[in-house]
DSSP file (Angstrom, degrees, kcal/mol; ACC not computed):
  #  RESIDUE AA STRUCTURE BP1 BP2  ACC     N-H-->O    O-->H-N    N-H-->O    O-->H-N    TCO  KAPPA ALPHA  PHI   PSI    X-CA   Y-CA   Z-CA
    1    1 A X              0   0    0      0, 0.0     3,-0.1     0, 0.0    50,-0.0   0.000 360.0 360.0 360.0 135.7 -124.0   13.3   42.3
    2    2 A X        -     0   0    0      1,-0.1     2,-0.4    51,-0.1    51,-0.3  -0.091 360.0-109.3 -55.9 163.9 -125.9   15.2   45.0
    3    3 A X  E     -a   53   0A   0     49,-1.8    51,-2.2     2,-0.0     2,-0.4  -0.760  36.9-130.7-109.3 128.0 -128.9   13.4   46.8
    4    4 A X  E     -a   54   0A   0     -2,-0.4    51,-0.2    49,-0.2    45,-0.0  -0.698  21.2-164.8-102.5 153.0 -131.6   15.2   45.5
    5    5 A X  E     -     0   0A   0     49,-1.9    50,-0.2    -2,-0.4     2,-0.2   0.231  32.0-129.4-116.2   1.3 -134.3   16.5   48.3
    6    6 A X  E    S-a   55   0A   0     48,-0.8    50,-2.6     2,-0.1    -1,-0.3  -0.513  74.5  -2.6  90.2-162.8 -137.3   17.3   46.1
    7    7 A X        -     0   0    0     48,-0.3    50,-0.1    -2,-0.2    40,-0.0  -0.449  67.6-161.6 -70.8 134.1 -138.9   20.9   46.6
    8    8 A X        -     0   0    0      2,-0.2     2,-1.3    48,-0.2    -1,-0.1  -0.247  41.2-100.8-129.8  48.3 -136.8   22.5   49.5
    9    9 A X  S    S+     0   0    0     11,-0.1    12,-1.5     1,-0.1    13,-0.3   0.324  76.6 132.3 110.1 -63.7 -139.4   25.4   50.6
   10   10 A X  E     +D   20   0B   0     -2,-1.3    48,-2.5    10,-0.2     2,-0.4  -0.226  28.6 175.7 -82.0 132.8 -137.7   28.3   48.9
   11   11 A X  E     -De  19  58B   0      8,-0.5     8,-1.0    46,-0.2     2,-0.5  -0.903  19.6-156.0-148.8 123.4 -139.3   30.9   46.8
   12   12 A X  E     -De  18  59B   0     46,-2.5    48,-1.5    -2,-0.4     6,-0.2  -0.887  26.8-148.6-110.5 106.8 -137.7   34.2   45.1
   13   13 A X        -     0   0    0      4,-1.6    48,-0.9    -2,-0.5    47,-0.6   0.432  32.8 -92.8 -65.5-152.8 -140.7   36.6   44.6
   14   14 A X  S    S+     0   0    0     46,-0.2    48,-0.1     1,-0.2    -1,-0.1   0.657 128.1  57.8 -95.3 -27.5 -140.7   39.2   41.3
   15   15 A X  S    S-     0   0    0      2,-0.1    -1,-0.2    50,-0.0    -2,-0.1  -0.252 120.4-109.1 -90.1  41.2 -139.1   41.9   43.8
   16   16 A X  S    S+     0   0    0     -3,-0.2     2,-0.2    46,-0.2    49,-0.1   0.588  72.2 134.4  72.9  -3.6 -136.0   39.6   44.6
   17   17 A X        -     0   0    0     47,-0.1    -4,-1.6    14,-0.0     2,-0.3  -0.530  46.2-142.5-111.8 176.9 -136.7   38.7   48.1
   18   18 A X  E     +D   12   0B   0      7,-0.4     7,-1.7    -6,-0.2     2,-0.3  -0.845  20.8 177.9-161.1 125.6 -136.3   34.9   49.1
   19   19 A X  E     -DF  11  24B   0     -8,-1.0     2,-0.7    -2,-0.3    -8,-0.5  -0.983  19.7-142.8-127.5 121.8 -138.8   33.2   51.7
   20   20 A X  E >  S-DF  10  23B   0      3,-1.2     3,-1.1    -2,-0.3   -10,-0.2  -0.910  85.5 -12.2-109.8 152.2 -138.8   29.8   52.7
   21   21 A X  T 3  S-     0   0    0    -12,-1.5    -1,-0.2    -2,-0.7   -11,-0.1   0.690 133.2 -50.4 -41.3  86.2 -142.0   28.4   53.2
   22   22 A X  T 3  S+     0   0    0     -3,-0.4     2,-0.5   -13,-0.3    -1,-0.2   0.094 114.5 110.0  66.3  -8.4 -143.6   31.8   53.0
   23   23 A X  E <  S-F   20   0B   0     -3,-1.1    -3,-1.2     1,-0.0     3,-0.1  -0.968  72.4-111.6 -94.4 123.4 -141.5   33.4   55.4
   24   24 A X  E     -F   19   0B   0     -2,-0.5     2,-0.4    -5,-0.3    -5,-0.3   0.002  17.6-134.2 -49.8 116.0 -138.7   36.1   54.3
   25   25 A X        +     0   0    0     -7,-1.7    -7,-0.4     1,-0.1    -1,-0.1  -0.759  29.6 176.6 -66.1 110.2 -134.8   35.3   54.6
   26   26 A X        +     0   0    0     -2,-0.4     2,-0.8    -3,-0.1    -1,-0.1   0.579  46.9  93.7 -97.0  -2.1 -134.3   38.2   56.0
   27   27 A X    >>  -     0   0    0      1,-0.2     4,-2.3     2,-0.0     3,-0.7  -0.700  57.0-163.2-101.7 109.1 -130.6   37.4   56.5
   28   28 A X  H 3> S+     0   0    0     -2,-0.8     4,-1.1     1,-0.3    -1,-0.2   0.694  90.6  55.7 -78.8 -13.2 -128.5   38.8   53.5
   29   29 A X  H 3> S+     0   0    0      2,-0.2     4,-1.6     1,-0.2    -1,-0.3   0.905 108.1  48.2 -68.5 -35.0 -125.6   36.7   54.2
   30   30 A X  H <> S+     0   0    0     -3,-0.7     4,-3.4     2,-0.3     5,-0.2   0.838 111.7  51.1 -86.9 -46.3 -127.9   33.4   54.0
   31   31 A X  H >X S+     0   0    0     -4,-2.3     4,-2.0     1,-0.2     3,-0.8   0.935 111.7  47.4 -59.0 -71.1 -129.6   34.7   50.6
   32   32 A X  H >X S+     0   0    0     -4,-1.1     3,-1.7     1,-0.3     4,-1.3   0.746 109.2  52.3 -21.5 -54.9 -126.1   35.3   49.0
   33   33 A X  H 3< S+     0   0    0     -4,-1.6     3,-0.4     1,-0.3    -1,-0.3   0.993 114.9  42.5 -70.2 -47.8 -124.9   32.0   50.2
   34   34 A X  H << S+     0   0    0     -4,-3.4    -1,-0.3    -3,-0.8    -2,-0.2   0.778 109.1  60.3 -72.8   1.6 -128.1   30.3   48.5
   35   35 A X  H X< S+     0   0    0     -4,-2.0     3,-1.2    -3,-1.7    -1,-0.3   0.899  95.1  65.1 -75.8 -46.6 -127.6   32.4   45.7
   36   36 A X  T 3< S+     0   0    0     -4,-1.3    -1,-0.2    -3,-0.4    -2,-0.1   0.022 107.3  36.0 -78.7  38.4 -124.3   31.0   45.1
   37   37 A X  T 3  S+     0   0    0     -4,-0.3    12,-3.1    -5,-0.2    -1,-0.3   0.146  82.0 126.0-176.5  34.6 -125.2   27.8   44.4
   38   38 A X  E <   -B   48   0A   0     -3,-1.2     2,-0.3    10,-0.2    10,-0.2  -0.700  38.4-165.9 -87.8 163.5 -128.0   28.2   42.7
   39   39 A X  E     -B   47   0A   0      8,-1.2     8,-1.0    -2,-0.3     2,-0.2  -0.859  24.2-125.4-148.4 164.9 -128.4   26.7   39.3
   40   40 A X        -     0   0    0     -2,-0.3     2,-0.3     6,-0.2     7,-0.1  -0.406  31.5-157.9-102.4-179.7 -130.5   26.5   35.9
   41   41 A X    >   -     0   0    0      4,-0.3     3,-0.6    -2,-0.2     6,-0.0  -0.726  28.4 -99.8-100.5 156.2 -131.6   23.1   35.2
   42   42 A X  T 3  S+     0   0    0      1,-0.4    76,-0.0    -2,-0.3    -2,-0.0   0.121 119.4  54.5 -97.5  22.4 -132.5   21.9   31.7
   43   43 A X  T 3  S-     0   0    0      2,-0.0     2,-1.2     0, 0.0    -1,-0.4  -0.229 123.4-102.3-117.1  35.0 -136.2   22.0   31.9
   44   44 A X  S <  S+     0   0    0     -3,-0.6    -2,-0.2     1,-0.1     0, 0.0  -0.002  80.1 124.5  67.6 -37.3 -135.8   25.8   32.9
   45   45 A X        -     0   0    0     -2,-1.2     2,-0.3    -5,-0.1    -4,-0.3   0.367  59.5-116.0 -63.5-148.6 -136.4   25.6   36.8
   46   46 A X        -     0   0    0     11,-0.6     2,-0.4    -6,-0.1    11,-0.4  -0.831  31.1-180.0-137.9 157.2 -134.0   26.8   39.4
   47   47 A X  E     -B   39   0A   0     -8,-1.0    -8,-1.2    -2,-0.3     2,-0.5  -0.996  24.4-136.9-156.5 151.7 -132.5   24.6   41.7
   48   48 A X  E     -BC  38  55A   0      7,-1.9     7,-1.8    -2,-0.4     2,-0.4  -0.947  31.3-175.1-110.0 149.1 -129.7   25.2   45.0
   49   49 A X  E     + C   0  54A   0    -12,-3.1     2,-0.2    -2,-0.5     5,-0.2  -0.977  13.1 171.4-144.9 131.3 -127.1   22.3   44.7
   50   50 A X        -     0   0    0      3,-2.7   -48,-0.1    -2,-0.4     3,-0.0  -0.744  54.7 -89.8-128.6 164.4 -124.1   21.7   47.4
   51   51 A X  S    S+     0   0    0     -2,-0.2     3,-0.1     1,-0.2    -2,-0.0   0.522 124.5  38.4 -81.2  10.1 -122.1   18.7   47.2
   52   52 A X  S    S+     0   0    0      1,-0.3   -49,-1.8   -50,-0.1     2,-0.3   0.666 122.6  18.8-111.9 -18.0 -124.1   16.7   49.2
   53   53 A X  E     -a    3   0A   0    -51,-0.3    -3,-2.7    -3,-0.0    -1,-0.3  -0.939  49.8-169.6-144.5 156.3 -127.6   17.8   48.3
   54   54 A X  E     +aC   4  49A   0    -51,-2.2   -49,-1.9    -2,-0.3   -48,-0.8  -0.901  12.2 174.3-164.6 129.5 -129.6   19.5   45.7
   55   55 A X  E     -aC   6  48A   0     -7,-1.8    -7,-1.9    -2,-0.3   -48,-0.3  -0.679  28.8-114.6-119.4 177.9 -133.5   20.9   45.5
   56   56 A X        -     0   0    0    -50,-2.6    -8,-0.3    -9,-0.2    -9,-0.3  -0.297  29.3-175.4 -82.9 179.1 -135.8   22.7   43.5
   57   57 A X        -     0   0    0    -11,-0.4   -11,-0.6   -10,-0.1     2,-0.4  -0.708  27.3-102.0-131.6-166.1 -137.3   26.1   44.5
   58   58 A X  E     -e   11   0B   0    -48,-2.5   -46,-2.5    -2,-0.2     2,-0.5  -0.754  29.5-163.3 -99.7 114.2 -139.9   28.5   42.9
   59   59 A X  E     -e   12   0B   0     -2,-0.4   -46,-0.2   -48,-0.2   -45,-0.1  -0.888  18.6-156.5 -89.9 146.6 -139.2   31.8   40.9
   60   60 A X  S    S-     0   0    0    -48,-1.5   -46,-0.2   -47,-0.6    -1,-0.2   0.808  80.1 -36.5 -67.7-101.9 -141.3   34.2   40.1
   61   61 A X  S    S-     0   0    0    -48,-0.9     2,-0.3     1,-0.5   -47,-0.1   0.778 115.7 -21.6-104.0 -83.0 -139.5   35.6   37.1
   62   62 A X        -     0   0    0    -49,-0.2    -1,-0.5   -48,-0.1    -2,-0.3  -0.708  67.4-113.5-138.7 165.9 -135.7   35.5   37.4
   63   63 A X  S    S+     0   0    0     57,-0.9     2,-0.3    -2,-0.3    58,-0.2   0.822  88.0  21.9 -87.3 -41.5 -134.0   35.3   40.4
   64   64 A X  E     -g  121   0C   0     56,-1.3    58,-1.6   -52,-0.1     2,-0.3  -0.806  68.7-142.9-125.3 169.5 -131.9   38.5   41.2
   65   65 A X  E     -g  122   0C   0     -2,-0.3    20,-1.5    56,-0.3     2,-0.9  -0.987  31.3-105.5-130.7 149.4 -132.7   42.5   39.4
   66   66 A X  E     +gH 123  84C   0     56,-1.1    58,-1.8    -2,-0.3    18,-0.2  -0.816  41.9 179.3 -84.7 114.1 -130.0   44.7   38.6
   67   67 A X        +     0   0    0     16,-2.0     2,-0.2    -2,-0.9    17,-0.2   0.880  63.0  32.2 -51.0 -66.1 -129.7   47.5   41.2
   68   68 A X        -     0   0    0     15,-1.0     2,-0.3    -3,-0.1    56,-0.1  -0.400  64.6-156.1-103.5 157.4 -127.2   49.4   40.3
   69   69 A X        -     0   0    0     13,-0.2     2,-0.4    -2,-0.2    13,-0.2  -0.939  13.8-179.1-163.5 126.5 -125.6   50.4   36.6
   70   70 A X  E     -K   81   0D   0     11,-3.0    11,-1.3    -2,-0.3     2,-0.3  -0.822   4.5-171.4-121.0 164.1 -121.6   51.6   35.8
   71   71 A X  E     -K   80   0D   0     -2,-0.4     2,-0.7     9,-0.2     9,-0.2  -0.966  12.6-167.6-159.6 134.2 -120.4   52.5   32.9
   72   72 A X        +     0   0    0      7,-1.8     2,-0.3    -2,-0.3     8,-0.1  -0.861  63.2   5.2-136.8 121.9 -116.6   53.3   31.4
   73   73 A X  S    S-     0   0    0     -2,-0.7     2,-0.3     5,-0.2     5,-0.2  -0.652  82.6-106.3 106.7-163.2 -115.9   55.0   27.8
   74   74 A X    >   -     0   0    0     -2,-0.3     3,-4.1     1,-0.3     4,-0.1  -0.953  66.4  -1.1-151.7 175.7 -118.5   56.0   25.7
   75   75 A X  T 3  S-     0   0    0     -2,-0.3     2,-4.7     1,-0.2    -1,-0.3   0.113 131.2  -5.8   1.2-171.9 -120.6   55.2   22.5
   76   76 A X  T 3  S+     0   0    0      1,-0.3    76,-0.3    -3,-0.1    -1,-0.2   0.359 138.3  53.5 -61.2   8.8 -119.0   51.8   20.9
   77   77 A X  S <  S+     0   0    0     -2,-4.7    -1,-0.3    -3,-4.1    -2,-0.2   0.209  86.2 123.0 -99.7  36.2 -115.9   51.5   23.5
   78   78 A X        -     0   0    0     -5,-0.2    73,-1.0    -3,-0.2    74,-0.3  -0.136  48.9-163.8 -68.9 178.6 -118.5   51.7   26.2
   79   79 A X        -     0   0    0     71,-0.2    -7,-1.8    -6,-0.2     2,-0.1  -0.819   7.2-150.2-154.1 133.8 -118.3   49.0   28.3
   80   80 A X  E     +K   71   0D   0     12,-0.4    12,-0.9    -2,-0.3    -9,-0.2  -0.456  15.6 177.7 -76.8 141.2 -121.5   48.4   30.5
   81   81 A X  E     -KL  70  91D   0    -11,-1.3   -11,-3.0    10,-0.2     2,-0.3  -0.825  13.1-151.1-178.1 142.8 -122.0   46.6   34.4
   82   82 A X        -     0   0    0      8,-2.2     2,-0.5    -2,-0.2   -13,-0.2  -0.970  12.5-150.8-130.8 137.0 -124.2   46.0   36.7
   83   83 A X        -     0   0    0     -2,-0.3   -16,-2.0     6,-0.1   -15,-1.0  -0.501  32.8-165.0 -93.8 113.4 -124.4   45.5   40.7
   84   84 A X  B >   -H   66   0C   0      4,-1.3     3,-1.9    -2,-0.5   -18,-0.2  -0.441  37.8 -89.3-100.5 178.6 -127.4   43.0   41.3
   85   85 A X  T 3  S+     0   0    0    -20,-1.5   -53,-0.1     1,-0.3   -19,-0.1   0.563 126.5  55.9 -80.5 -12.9 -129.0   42.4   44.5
   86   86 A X  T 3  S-     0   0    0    -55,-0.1    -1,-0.3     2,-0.1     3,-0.1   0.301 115.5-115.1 -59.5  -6.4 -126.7   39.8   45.5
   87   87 A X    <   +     0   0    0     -3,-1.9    -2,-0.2     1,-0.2     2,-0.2   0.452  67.4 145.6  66.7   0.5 -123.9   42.2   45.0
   88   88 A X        -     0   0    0      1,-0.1    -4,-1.3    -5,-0.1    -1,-0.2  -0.385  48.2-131.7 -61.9 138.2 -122.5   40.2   42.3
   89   89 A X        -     0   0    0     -6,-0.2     2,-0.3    -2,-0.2    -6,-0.1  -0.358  24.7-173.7 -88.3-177.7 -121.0   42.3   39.6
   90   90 A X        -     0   0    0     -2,-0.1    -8,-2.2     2,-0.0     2,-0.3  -0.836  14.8-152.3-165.8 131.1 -122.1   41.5   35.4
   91   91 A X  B     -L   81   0D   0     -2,-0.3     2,-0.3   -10,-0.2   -10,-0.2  -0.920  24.0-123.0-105.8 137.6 -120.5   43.2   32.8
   92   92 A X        +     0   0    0    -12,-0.9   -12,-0.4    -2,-0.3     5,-0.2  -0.680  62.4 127.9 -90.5 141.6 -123.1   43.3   29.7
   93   93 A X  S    S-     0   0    0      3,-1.3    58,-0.1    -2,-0.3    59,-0.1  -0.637  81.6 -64.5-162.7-156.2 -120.8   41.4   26.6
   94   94 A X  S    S+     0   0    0      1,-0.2     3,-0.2    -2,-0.2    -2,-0.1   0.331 137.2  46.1 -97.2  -4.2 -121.2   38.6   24.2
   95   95 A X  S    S+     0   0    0      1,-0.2     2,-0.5    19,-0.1    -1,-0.2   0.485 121.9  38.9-144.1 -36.9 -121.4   35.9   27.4
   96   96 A X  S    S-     0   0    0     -5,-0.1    -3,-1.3    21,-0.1    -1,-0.2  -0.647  87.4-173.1-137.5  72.6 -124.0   38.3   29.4
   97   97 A X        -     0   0    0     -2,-0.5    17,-1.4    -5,-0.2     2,-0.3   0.014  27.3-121.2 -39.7 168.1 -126.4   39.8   27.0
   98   98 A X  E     +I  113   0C   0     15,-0.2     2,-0.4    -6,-0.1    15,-0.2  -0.899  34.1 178.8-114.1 131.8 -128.9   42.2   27.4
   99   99 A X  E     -I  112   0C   0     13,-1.8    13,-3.6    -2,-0.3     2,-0.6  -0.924  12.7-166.2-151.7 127.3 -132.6   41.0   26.4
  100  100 A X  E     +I  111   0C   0     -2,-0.4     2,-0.3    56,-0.4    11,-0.2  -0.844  11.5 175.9-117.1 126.1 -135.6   42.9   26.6
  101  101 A X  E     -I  110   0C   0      9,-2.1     9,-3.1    -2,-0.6     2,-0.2  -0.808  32.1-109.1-114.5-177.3 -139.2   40.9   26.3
  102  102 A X  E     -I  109   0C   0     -2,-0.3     2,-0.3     7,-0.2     7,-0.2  -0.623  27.5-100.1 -99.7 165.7 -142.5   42.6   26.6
  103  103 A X     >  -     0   0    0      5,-2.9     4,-0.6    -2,-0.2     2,-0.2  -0.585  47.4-101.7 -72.9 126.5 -145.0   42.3   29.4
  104  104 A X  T  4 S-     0   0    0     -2,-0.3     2,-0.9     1,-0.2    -1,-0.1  -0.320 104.8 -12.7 -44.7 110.7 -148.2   39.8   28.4
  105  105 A X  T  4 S+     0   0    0      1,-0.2    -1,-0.2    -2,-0.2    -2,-0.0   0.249 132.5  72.2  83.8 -30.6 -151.1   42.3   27.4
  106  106 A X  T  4 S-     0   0    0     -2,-0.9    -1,-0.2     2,-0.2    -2,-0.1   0.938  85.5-143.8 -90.9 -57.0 -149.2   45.6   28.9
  107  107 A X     <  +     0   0    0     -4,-0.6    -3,-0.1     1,-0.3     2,-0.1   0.466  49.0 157.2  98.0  -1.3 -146.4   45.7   25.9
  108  108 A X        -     0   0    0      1,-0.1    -5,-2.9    -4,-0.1    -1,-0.3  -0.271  42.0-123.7 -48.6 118.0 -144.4   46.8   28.9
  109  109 A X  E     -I  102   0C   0     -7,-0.2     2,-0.4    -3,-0.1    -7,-0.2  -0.294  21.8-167.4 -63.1 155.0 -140.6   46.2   28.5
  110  110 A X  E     -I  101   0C   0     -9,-3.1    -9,-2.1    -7,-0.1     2,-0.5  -0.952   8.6-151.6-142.9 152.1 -139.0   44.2   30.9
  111  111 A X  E     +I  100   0C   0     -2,-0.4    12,-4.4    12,-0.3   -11,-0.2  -0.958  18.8 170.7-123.8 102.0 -135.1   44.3   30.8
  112  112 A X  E     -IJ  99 122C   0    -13,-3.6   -13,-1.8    -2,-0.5     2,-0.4  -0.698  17.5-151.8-128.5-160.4 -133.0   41.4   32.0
  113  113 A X  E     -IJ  98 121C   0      8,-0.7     8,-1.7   -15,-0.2   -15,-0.2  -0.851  27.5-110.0 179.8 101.2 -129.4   40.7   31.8
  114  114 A X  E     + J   0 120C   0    -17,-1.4     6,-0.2    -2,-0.4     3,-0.1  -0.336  35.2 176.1 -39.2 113.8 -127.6   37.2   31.7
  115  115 A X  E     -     0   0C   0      4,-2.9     2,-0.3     1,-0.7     5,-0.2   0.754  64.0 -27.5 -95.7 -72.0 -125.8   36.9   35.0
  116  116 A X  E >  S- J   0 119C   0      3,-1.1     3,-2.3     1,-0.1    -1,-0.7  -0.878 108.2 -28.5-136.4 170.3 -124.4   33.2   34.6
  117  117 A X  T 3  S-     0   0    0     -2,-0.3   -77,-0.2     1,-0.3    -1,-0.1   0.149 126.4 -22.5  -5.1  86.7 -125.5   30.1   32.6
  118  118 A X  T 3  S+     0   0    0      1,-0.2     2,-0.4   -79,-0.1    -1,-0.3   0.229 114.3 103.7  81.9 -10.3 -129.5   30.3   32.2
  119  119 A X  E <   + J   0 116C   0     -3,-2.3    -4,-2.9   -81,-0.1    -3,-1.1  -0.879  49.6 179.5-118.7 151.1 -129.9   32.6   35.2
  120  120 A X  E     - J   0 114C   0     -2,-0.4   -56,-1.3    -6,-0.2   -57,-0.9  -0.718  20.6-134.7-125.1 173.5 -130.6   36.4   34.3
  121  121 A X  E     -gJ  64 113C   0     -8,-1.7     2,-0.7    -2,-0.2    -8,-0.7  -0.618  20.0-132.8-103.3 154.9 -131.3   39.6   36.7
  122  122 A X  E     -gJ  65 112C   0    -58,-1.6   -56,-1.1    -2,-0.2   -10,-0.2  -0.954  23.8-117.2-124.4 139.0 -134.0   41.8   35.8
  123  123 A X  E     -g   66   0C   0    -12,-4.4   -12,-0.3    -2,-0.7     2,-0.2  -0.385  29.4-109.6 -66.0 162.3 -133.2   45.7   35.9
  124  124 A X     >  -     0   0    0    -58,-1.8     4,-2.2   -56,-0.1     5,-0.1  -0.569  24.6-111.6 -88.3 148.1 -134.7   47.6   37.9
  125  125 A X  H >> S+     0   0    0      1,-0.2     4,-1.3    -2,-0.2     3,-1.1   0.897 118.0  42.2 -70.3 -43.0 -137.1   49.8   36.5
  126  126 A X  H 3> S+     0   0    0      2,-0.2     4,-1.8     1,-0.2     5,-0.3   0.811 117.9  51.1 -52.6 -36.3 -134.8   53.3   37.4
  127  127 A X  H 3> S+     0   0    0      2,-0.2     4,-2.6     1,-0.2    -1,-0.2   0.925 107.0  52.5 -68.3 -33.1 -131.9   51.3   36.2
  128  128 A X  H <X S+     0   0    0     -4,-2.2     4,-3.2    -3,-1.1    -2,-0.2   0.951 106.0  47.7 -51.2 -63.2 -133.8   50.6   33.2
  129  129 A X  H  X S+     0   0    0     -4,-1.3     4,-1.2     1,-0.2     3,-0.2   0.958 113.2  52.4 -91.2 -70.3 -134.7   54.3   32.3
  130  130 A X  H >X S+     0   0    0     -4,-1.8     4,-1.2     1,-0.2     3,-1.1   0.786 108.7  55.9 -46.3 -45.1 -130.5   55.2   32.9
  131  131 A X  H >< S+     0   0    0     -4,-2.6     3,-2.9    -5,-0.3     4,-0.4   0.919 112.8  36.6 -13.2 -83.3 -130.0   52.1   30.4
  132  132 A X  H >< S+     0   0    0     -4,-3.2     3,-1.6    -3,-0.2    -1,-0.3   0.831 105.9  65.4 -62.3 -18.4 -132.2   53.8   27.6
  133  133 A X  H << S+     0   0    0     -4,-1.2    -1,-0.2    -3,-1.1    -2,-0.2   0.789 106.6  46.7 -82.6  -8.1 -131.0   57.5   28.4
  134  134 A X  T << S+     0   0    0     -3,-2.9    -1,-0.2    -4,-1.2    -2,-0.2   0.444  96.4  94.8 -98.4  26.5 -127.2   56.1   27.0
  135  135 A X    <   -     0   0    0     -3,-1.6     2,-0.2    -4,-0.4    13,-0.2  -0.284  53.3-176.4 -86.4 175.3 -128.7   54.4   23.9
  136  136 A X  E     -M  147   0E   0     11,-3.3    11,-2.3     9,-0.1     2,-0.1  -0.907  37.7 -79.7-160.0 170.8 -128.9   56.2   20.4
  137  137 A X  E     +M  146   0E   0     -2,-0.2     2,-0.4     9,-0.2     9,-0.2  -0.242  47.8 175.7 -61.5 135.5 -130.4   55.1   16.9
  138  138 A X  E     -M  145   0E   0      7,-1.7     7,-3.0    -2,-0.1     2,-1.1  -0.991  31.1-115.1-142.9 167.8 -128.3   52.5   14.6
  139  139 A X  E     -M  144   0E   0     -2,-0.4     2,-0.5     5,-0.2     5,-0.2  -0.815  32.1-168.1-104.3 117.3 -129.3   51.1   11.6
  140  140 A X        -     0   0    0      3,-2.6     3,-0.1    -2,-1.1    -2,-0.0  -0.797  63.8 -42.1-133.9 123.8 -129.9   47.5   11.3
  141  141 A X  S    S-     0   0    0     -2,-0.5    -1,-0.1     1,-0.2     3,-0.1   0.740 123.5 -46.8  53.9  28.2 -130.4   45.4    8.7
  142  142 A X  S    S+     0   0    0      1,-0.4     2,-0.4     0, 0.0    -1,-0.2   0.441 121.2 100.1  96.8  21.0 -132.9   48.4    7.2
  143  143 A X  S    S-     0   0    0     -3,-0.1    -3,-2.6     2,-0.0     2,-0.7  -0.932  75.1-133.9-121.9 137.5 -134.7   48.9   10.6
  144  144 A X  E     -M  139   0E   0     -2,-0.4    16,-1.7    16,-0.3     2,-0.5  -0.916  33.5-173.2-113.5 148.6 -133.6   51.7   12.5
  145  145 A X  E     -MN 138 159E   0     -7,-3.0    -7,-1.7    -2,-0.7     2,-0.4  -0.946  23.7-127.0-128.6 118.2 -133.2   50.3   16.2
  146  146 A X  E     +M  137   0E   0     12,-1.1    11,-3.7    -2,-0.5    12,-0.4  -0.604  53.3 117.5 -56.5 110.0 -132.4   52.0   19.5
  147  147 A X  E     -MN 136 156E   0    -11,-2.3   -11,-3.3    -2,-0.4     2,-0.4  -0.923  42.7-116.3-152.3 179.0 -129.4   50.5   21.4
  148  148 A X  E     - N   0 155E   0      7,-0.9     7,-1.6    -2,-0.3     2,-0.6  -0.976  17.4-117.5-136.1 167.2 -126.1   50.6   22.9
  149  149 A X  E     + N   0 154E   0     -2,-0.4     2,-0.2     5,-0.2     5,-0.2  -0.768  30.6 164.2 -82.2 129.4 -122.5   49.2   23.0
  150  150 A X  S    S-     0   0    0      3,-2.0     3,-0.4    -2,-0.6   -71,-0.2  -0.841  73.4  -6.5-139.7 118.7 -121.3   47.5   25.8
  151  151 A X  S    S-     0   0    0    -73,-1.0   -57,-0.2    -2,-0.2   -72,-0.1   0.740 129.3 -55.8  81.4  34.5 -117.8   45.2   25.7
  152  152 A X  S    S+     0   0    0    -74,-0.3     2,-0.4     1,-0.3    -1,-0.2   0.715 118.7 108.3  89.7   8.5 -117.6   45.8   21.4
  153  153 A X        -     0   0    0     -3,-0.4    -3,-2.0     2,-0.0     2,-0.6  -0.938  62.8-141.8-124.1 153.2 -121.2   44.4   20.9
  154  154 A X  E     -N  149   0E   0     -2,-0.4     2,-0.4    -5,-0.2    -5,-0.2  -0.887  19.1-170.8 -97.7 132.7 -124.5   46.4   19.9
  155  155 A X  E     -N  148   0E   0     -7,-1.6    -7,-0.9    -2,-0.6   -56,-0.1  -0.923  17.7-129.7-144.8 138.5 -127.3   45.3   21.6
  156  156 A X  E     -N  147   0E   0     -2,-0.4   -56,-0.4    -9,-0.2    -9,-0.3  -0.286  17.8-174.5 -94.0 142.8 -130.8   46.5   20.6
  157  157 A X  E    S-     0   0E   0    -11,-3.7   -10,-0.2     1,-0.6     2,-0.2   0.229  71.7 -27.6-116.6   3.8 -133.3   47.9   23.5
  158  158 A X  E     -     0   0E   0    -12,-0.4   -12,-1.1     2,-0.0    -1,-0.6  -0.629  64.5 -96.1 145.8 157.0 -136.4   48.4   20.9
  159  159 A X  E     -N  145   0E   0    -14,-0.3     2,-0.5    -2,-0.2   -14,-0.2  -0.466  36.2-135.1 -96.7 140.9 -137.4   49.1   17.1
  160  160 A X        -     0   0    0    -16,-1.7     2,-1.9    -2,-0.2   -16,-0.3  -0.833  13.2-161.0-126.6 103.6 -138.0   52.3   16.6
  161  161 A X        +     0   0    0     -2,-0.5     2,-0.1   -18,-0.1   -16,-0.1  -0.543  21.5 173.8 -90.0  94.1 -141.4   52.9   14.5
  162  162 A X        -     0   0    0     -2,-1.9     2,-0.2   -18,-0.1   -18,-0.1  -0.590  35.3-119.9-106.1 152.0 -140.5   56.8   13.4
  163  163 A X              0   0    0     -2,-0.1    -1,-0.1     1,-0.1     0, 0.0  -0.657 360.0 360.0 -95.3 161.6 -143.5   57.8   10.7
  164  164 A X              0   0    0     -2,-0.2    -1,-0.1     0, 0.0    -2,-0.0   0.298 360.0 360.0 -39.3 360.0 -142.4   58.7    6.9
């Protein structure tokens, strides 16, 4: 087991960018690397762990945003991915959902997207609005719901409250 070092500094703002103690990693190589070995821990924080050591740091929301958005097929063979700001790729499936909460008070969507175990991306808002422009209406469970397919699953991007 790694030695654990307490709070090590590090803080990943709401836009993605990484400072240790309040000054900016500007060094993209250096985030990545702390990126890959970052971790969820089971009270929800965030932690970096190597095999000799392991610390907390601070998030903001989630850790990386999805940049970037691909797509292959269309309507249910579609199959969905996205290039986050680490450059890691995520294909959206049954193992990397898609989950949209609202904004406290605004009702403002926010769009994130399971990268690995407990840590998500958040889209970006432009990434967001290609997101909704491949969705269409499906009917579920007597609600009709706005979504798309991606890897053989529907996964729903908002309720759609159409009047009589």
């Amino acid at each position: 087991m790694p030695e654990y070092c307490g709070d090590l500094g590090i803080r990943i703002d709401r836009q993605g960018r990484w400072f240790y103690h309040g000054s900016p990693i500007n060094r993209k190589e250096m985030v990545c690397l702390f990126a890959s070995v970052l971790y969820r821990s089971k009270d929800g924080g965030y932690l970096l762990i190597t095999p000799g050591e392991m610390g907390r740091i601070e998030v903001d929301d989630v850790p990386f945003l999805a940049v970037e958005m691909f797509t292959c097929g269309a309507g249910r063979d579609m199959v969905v991915s996205f290039r986050t700001n680490m450059d890691e790729m995520v294909t959206v499936d049954g193992d990397h959902p898609l989950r949209i909460a609202e904004g406290e008070g605004s009702g403002e969507p926010s769009p994130y997207v399971t990268v690995r175990t407990g840590i998500e991306a958040r889209l970006t808002r432009s990434v967001y609005y290609e997101l909704v422009a491949l969705g269409w209406e499906e009917d579920r469970e007597g609600e009709t719901v706005y979504g798309l397919w991606s890897s053989g699953s529907f996964f729903p991007l908002g309720r759609l409250d159409l009047p009589d």
